[in-house]
N, C-alpha and C positions, 0 to 999 in steps of 0.2 A: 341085731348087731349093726346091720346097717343104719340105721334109725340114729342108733348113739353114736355112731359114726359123725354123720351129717351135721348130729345137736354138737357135739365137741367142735366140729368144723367152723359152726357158727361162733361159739363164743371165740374159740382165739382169732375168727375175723374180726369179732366184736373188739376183743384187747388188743391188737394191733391199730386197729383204726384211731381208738382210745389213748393209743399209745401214740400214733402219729398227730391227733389231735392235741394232747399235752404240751409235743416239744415246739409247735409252732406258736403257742399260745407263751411260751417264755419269751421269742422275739419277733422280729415283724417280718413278714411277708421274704420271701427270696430276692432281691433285687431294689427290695424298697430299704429308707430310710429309717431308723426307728424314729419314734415317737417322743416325744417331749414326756409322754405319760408313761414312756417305758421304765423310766425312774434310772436308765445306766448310768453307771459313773463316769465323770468326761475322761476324752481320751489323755493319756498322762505319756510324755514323750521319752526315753532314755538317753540318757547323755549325747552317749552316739547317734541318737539319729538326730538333736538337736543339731552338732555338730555337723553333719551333714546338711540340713537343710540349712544353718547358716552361709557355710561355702558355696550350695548350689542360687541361693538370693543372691548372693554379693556378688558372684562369679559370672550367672550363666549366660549376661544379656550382654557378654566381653567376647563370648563367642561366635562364631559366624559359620553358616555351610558354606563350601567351594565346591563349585562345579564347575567342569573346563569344557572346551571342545576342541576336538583335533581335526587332524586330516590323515589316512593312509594311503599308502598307492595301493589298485587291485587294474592290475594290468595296464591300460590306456587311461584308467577314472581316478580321480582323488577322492573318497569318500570320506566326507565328514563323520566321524565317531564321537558321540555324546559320552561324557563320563560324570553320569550320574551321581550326586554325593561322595566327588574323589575325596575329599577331604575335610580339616575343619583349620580354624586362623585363630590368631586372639588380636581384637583393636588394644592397638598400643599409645593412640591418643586422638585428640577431637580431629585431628586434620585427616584423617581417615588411612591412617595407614595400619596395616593387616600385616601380621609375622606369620609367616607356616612354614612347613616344608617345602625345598625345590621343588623335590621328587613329585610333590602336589600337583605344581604347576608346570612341570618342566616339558616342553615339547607342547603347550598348549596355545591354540590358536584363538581362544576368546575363554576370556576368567566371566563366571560369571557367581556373584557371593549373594546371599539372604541375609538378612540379619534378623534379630530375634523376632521383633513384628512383623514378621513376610514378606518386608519389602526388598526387594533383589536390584543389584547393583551392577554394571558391568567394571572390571579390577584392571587395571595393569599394574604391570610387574615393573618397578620402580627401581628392584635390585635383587641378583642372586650370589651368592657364594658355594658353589658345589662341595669345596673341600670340605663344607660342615654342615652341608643338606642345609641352608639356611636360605631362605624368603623373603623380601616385602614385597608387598601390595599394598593398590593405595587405591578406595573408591572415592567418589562425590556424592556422601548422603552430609543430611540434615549433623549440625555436630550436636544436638541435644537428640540423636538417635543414638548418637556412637558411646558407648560404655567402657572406657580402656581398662585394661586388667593390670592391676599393681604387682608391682616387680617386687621382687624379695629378696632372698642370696641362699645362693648353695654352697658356700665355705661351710655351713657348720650343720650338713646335712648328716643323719645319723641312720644308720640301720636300725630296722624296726621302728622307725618312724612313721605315721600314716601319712599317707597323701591320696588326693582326688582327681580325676581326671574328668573332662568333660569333653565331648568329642560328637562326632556325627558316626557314629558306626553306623555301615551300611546305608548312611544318607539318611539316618534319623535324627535331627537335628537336635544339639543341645542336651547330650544324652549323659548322665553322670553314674560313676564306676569308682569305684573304691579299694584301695588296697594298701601298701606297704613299701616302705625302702627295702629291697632284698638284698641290696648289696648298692657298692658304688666304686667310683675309678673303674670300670667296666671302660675295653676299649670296642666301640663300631666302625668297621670297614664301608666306605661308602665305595659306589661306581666310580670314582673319580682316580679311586685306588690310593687314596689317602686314610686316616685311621683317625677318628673323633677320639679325643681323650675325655677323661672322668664322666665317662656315662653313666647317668643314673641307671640303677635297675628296679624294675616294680613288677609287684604283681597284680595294679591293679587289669581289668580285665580291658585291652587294648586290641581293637579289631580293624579291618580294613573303613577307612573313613575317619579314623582317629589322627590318622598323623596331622600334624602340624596346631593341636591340639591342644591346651596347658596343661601342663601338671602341677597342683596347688597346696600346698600345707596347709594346714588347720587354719590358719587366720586366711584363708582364701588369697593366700599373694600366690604368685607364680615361680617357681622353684624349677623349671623344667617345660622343654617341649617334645611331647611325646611322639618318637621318630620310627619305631622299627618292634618289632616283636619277632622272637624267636622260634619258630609252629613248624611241624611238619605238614599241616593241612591250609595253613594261611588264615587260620582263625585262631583265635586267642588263648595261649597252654599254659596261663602265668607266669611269663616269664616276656614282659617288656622293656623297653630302652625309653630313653627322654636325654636331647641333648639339655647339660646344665644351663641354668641361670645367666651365670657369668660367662658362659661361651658366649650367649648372644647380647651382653650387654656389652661386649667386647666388639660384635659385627655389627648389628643393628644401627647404630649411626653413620656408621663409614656406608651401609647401604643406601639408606637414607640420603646422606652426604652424595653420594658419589656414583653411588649404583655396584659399586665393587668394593672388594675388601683390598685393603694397601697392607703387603707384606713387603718384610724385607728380605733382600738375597744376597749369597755371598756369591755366586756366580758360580758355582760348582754345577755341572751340567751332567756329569753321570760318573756313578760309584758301584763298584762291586763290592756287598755286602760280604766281609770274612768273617772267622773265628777271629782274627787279632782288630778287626775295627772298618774302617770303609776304605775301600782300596780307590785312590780317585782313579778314574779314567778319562773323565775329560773335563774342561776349562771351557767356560764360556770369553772368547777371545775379548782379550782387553776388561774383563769383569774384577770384581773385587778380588779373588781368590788369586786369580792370575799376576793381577796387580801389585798383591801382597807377597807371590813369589811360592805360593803354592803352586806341588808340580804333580801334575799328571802324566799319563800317559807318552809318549815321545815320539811322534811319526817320523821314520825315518827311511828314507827316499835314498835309491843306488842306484847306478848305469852296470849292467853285465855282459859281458860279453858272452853272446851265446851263438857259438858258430861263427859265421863271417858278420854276424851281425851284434850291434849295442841294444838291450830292451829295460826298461825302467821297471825297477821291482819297489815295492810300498814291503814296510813290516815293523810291528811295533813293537817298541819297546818299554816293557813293563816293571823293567829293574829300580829305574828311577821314581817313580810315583811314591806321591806319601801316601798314608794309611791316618785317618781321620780317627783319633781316640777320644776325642772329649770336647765339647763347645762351651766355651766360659766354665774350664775345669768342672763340671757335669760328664760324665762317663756318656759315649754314644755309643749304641752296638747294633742300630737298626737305622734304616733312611728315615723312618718317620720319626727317631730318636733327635735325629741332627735336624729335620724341616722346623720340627717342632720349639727347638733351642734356637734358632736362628729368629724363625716368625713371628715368636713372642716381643722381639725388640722394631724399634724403629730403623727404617732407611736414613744413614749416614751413622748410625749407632756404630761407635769400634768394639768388636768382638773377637776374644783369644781365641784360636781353633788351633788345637793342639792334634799335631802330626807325629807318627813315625816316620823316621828319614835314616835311612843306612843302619838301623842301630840306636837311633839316637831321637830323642822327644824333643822336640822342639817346638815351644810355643809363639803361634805368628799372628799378628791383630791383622785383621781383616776391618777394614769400613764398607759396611754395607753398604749397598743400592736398594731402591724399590724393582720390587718383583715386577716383570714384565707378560 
């Protein structure tokens, strides 16, 4: 028994061997090539991935790595902190300027970018605008280095739309990620304590190193810069932001231009947000709003006699203040309803700002100023 034991042992080592010799003899070797003699059919590509490798050719040599360096205090020492692959840019044209996110570069004490061939650049920061996380930078490379990324429009962005990202997650340069419009008009709170309006939403997959990043539609233009994701771990849950298109075709030159973005102000300097509308509290003295005869707050100043002596009391008065309901007949019911209404227009533009007064709605034209 043992004997037939042994002999059966043999043969199914014999058909396993048999067996392992057949399936390599269908292709080549583990790690190797096949052969021209293998007789395979070429590779045949589907729509979608064509689609893809067209965007990532046309797109990916628009992107750049950003690395910064900073400094922190640690007692009596300022230590320099390296920040490795903060983030990614796209060249916006041959004179070398770079769009990303502040938050990229913000508090950084040397920019330092790569472009697609390796070669690394030192950046400055040419212009920021915090209220909308928005960037430039500008190196001095070769202009038949620099690749600018084609701009597109986000008016007529659709859910369920595809789009591409290409980005440096975690400092892996030039990295591309795929997904979808999951939504839009999405509003982001930035640190400045202002609110981005129409934010794109995506699922493509968006991680630390992406920001400042394109976001691209099928013909590879740029529709979006990918700013912020939603994670409870700070890695990527599906569910990303990209400030639109036309936010930054709107800043991008006045940075450019000027290093800062030019808004206009009515001079309203602070409102308490109600149920019935913005309750003003203060005027910036001698500014638009004041000028026009909008009324805030009322400091009102007494001598009392208190004992044998006279002492100066302050106490306001809030009866008279109007209540802010509408900018250029537009309903406002939030501070960033009203910033919003006002910054869209030019400095010296006249704009209705429509009040409650005693009972009474009264419509007042304000001529703006530039924001200071």
């Amino acid at each position: 028994m043992c004997a037939r034991g042994r002999g059966k042992g043999r043969r199914l080592l014999a058909l396993t061997v048999a067996s392992v010799g057949l399936v390599f003899s269908v292709g080549p070797a583990f790690g190797q090539e096949p052969s021209a003699s293998a007789n395979l059919p070429p590779r045949t590509l589907t729509p979608d991935e064509l689609a893809n490798i067209r965007v990532y050719e046309a797109v990916n040599r628009s992107v750049v790595n950003v690395n910064t360096k900073g400094t922190v205090a640690a007692g009596l020492f300022l230590l320099e902190v390296p920040s490795e692959g903060a983030g990614s840019a796209s060249v916006i044209d041959k004179q070398g300027h770079l769009l990303t996110n502040y938050h990229v570069v913000e508090g950084a004490d040397e920019i330092q970018v790569m472009l697609y061939d390796g070669s690394g650049y030192e950046a400055k920061l040419v212009g920021f605008d915090e209220a909308t996380d928005v960037a430039v930078l500008r190196i001095n490379a070769p202009a038949d280095l620099l690749e600018p990324v084609a701009f597109g429009t986000s008016a007529d962005l659709l859910v369920g739309q595809r789009v591409f990202a290409i980005g440096n997650p975690f400092g892996l340069e030039r990295t591309l990620t795929t997904g979808i419009i999951s939504s839009l008009n999405r509003s982001l709170p930035t640190k400045s304590g202002r609110t981005i309006k129409s934010i794109i939403q995506t699922d493509a997959a968006i991680n630390p190193g992406n920001s400042g990043g394109p976001l691209l539609d099928s013909r590879g233009l740029l529709i979006g810069m990918n700013t912020a994701i939603a994670s409870r771990t700070g890695q990527s849950a599906g569910v990303s932001f990209a400030i639109p298109v036309a936010t930054l075709q709107r800043i991008v030159p006045q940075l450019i231009l000027k290093g800062r973005v030019t808004r206009a102000d009515a001079g309203i300097a602070r409102v308490y947000q109600t149920e019935a509308g913005l309750l003003v509290a203060g005027l910036v003295p001698e500014g638009p709003a004041e000028r026009a005869g909008v009324r805030g707050f009322k400091v009102i100043r007494e001598r009392r006699r208190q004992g044998p002596f006279m002492a100066d009391y302050t106490r306001i008065d809030r009866s008279a203040a109007d209540t802010i309901v509408a900018v250029a007949g537009a309903p406002v019911k939030t501070v960033d309803d009203f910033l919003s209404a006002v910054e869209t227009r030019k400095p010296g533009e006249n704009v209705l700002i429509t009040v409650e007064r005693e009972g009474r709605r009264l419509d007042i034209p304000v001529v703006l100023d530039e924001a200071r």
